[in-house]
N, C-alpha and C positions, 0 to 999 in steps of 0.2 A: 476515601482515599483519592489522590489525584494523580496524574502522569506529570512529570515533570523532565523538559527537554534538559541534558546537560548542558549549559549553557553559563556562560559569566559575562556579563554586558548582553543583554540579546542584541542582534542586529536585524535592525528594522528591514525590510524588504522594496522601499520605496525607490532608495534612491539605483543610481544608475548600474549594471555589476560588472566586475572585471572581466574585461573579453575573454572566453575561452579559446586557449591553446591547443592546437597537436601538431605543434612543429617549435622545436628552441631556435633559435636564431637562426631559422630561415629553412632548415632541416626539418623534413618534417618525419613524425616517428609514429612508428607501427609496434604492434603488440608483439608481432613473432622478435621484435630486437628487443623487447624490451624481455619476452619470456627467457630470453637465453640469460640472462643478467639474473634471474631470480631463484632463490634455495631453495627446494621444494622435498619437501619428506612425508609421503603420505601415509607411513606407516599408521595403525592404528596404536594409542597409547596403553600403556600394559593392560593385560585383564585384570592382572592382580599385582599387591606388592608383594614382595617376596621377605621383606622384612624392612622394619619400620625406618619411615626416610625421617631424619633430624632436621633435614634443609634441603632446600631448594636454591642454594644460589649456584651451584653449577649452571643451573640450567637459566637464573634467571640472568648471568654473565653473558649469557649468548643472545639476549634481546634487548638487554636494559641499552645499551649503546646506540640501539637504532629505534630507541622512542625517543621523540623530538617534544618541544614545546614547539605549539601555535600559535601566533598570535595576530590578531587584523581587524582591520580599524574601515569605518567607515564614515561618510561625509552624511549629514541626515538638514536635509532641508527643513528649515520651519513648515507648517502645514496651514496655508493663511490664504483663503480663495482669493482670487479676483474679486468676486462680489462683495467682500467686506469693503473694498477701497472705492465702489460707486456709492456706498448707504453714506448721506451727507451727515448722520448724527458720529458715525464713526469717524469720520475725518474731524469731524469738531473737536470730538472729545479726548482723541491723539496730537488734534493741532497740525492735522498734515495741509499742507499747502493747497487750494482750489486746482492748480496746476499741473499738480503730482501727476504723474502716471506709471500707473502699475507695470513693474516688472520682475517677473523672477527669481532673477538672477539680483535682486538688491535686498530679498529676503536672507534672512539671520540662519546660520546654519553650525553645526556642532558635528562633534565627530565621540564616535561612539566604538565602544573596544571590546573585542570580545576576545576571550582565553581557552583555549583548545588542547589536542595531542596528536600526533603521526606519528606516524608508524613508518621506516624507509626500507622499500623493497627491492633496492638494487641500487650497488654501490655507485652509481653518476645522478644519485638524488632523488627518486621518482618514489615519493610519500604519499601513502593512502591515508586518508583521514575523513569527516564527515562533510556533508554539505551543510548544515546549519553550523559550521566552523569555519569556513573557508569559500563556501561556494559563490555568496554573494557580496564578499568583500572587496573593498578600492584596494585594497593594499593586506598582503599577509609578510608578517615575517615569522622563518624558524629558527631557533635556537637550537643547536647539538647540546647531547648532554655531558658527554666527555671533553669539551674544548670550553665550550660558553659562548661560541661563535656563531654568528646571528647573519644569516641570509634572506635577501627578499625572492621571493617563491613567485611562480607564474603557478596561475590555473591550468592545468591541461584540459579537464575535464570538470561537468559534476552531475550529477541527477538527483535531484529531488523526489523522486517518486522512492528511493530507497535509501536517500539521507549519504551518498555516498560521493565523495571528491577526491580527485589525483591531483596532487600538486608536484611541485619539480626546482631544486634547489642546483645551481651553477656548482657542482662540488664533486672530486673523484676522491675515490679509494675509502668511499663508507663504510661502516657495518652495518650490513643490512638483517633482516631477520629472515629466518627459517618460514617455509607455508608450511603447514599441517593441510590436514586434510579434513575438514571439520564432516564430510557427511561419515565418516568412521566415528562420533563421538556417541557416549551414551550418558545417559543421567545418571552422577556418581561422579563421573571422571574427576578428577581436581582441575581445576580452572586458576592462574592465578591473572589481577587485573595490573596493568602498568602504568602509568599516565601521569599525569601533571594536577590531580586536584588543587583547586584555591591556589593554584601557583607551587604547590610544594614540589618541586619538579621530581624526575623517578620515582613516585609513592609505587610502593608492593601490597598488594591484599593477596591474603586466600581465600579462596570458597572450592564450590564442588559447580559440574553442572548442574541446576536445579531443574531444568526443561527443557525440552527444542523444539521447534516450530512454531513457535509462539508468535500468532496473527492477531488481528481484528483489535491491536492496541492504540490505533489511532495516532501513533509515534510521527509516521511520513505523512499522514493528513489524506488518508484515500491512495496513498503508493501502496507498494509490493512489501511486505511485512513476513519473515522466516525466521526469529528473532532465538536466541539462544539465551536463555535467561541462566543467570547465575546470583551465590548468595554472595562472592565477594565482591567487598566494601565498592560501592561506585560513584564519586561525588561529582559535583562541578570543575568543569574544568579535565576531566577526564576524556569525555568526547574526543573520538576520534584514536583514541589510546589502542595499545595492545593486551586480548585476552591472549593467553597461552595454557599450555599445556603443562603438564608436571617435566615433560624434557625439555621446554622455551620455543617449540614451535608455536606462528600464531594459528591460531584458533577464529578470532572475530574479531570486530573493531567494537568497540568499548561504544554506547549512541545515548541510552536513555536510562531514566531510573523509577522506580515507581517509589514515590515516596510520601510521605505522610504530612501534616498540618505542617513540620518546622519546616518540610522542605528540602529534608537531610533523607540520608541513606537508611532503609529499613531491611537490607538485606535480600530486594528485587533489584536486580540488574537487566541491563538486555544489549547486546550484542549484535552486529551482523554477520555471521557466519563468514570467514575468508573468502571459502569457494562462491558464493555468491557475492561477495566484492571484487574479486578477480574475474568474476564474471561480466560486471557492468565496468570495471577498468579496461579490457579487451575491446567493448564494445564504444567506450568513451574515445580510445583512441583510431581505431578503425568505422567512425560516423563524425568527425569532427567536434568531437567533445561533448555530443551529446550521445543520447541511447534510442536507438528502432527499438520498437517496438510492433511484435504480430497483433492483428486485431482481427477476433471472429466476428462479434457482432449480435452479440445476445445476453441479455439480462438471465444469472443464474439464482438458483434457492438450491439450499441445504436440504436435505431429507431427513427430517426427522421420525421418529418410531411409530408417529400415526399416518404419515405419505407414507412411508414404507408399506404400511398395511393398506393402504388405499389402490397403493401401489402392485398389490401381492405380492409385494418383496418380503424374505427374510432377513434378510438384516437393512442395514440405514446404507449403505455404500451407492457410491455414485453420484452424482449433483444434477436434477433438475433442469429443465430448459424453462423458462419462466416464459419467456418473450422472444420474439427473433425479429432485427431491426430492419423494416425494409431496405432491399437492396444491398446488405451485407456482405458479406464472403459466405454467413452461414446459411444466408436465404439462397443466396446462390449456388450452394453444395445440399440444398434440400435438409436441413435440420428444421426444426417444427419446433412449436412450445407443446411443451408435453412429454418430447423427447428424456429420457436420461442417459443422461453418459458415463458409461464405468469404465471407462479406458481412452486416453490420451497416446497415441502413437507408442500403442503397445502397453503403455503401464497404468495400472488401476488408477484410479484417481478417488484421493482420500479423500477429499476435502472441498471447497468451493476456494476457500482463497491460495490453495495448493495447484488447482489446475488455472486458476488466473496467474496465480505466479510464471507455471509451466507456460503457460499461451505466452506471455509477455517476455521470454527469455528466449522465441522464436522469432524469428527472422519474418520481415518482411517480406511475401512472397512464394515462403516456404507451403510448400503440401505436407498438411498434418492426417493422420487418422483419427477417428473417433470408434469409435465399440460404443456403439448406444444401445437401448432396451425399447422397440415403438412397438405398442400393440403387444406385448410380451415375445416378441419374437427378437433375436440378435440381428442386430446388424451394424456395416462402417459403411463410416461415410468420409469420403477424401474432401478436403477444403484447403483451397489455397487462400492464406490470410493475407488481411491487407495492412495497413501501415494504422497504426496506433492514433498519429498525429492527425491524421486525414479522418478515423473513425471518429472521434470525439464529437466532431461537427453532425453526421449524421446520428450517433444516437445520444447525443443531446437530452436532457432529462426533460419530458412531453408536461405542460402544463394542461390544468381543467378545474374547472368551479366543479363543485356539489350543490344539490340543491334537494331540499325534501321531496321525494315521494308523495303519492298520493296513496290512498289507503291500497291494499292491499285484493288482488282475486285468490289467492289459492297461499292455503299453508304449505310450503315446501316441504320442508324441516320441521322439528319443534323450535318453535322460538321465530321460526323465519320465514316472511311473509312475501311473496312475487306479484309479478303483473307485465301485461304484456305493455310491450316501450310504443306510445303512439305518437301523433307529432307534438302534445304537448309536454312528455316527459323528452323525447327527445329533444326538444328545445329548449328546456332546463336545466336537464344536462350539458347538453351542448355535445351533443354526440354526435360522431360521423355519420354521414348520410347511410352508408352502404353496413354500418355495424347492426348484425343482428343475435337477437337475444332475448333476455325476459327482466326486468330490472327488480333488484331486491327494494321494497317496500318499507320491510323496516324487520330491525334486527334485538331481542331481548338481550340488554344487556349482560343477562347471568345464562344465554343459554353457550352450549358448545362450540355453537357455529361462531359466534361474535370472538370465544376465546380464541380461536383458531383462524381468526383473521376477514370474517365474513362482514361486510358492514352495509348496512343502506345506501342508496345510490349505485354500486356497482352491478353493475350488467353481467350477470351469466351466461358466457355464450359457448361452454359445452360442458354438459354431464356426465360422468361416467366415460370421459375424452370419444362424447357424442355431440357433434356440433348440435345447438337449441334454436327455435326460430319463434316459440311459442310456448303458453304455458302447457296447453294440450300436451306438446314433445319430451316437456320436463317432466308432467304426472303420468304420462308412458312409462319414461324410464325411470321412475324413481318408483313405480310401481312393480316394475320387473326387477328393480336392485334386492341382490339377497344379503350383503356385503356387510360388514362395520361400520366403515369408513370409505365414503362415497366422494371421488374426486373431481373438482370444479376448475373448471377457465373460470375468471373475472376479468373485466375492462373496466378501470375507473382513474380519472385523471391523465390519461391518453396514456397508457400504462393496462398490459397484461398481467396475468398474477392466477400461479394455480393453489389453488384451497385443500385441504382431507380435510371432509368436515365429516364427525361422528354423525350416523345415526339411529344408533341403539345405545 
């Protein structure tokens, strides 16, 4: 199966993108004018019907009006280096002049159109719709559905980390749509989908919700992903549409679709949750049309059933400290690799891409709590994060060559071979001066430890979350382990990484 963006014309990402706005001619506007203007009913949708509904258009009469067609076009420059126009066989064999000189701006260029939907949240025009619709387009126009009347639209906003754009049409006394309240949804509810497929403008589908919080789909390309999946029908050209509810509140913006070899609807949808679009539209307008972002500053892992047990945890909850970035917010509020965190400013924390979502919806600056587990003991730790765009730079993903081992002094493991790092393996590695440990030698490919992510070349530098400096330190402790499942630091590729590796 493959992911497929909603998309009609893709638009390339090259050429130049329309300035972002957050001020219309010359006025500039803020979330709190914009929330007074907006319908909001966060009621939860029935538990039950009370008897069998025949139709849905009451309700879908109170949204179909304020879904919009998108549409927007972009300039796409030929892609034709410099260097083609120095090689003397190319200029022969085009017949370009000895004289010629390259410029830019005399390259061939086309313009390419992509087909969208919005959604308008407030009667003076202000339409959420996606960013692979609208965000990095020369020009958007919208069409109303009830008139046929076609406006050009400014950018206010857009962010690509969560596939989400505000755009903004010259136009009063709209119908706009109702917000729900989408963290009240359960799997079941009815969902129906609004939008503009293949141009057919107002298409209706039904489904149900099929899931919620649906991560790790690769939709935003490494963005923030809470995705609300449904089976009603979801095609091209839908993007950026209205999901609602059985009463015509929205629910989500209509994004992506998982679909099969043609390329067509299999009955996976995915959605962005409202409340998390109205979250990055607050933040679009109140940053200059872009999004802050909090940034702690540590590489996370999942817990699964055998860390858990390495762990002496009962159940899998909590997420890992893998790594912690020099100089960080998190090194500097004393968080540690090794750490686990089950609690985010008070609230458990499910998941790994749930508490990056949560860190990323925090303000620059802000002091968060943590509820970590070190040592088996509880503790918080306060950390004031830093800004998102600043972090990137310093944790930067660390490169490093591998290089084979030499045989091995002591069986660790089954399956897995050590030795202590002297200045020839250190020099092969290419390992920091000051890193100490014991380097794996070499790893069977069918023992446990390899499944569970142990591999040659990387350096163990603590057992049992006992820092190691030798092999003597390691057949210590691996001698005193009573355990199952014995828990490892690794250092390999300028990169920390903790292990559960079985051993019994």
């Amino acid at each position: 199966m493959k992911k497929t963006f909603l998309r009609f014309g893709l638009l390339a990402a090259a050429a130049v993108s329309m300035p972002l706005l957050t001020s219309i001619h010359g006025q500039e506007v803020k979330f709190e004018d914009l929330k007074k203007k907006l319908k909001i009913d966060s009621a939860a949708p029935p538990a039950e019907a009370t008897a069998v509904v025949s139709s849905y258009a009451d309700a879908l009469e109170k949204v179909m009006p304020a879904v919009v067609t998108v549409y927007s076009t972009k300039e796409i420059k030929a892609n034709l280096p410099k260097q083609r126009f120095d090689d003397p066989m190319f200029r022969r064999f085009f017949g370009i002049p000895e004289d010629f000189e390259f410029d830019e701006k005399d390259l061939p260029s086309r313009k390419e159109e992509g087909l969208g939907s919005g959604v308008i949240i407030s009667p003076d025009g202000f339409i959420l719709t996606n960013n692979h619709v609208a965000g990095d387009a020369d020009e958007v126009i919208v069409r109303l559905s009830h008139d046929k009347k076609e406006y050009t639209a400014e950018v206010i906003g857009a962010d690509p980390q969560t596939d989400v754009a505000l755009i903004k049409i010259d136009a009063k006394n709209l119908k706009s749509v109702t917000l729900g309240d989408s963290t009240k949804l359960r799997v079941g509810d009815v969902a129906l989908a609004v939008g503009n497929p293949f141009g057919l403008d107002q298409t209706v589908t039904l489904g149900i919700i099929s899931a919620l919080g649906r991560t790790d789909l690769n939709i935003t390309d490494g963005g923030y992903e809470n995705f609300i999946q449904t089976d009603a029908s979801i095609n091209r050209g839908n993007s950026g549409g209205a999901l609602v509810d059985a009463s015509g509140r929205l629910i989500g913006i209509n994004t992506a679709i998982q679909s099969g070899f043609s390329g067509g609807n299999i009955g996976i949808g995915f959605a962005i949750p409202v409340n998390m679009a109205m979250n990055i539209v607050e933040r679009l307008l109140e940053n200059g049309g872009t999004v802050k972002r909090g940034f702690l500053g540590v590489f996370l892992k999942e817990v699964d059933t055998t860390m858990a047990k390495a762990l002496g945890r009962a159940d899998n909850n909590g997420v890992l400290v893998n790594e912690v970035g020099p100089g960080t917010p998190a090194e500097k509020a004393g968080l540690k690799a090794g750490d686990l965190i089950v609690a985010y400013n008070g609230t458990t924390v499910e998941s790994m891409p749930k508490l990056r979502l949560d860190i990323s919806n925090t303000a620059p600056g802000a002091e968060v709590e943590f509820e970590i587990i070190r040592g088996g003991k509880t503790e918080k730790v306060k950390v004031k994060l830093g800004d998102l765009d600043d972090g990137k730079v310093a944790m930067g993903d660390p490169r490093g060559r591998g290089a084979k081992p030499e045989k091995n002094d002591l069986e660790f493991v089954k399956g897995v071979e050590i030795k202590e790092i002297d200045d020839d393996v250190r020099t092969a590695l290419e390992l920091p001066e000051d890193l100490k440990g014991v380097v794996v030698s070499s790893v069977e490919d069918s023992s446990s430890a390899a499944k569970n992510g142990l591999r040659a070349g990387q350096v163990i530098t603590q057992v049992d979350q006992q820092p190691v400096e030798s092999v003597a330190e390691v057949r210590g402790i691996r001698e005193k382990f009573k355990g199952d499942v014995l828990l490892l630091q690794v250092f390999a590729a300028g990169r920390r990484d903790i292990l559960a590796i079985p051993v019994k």
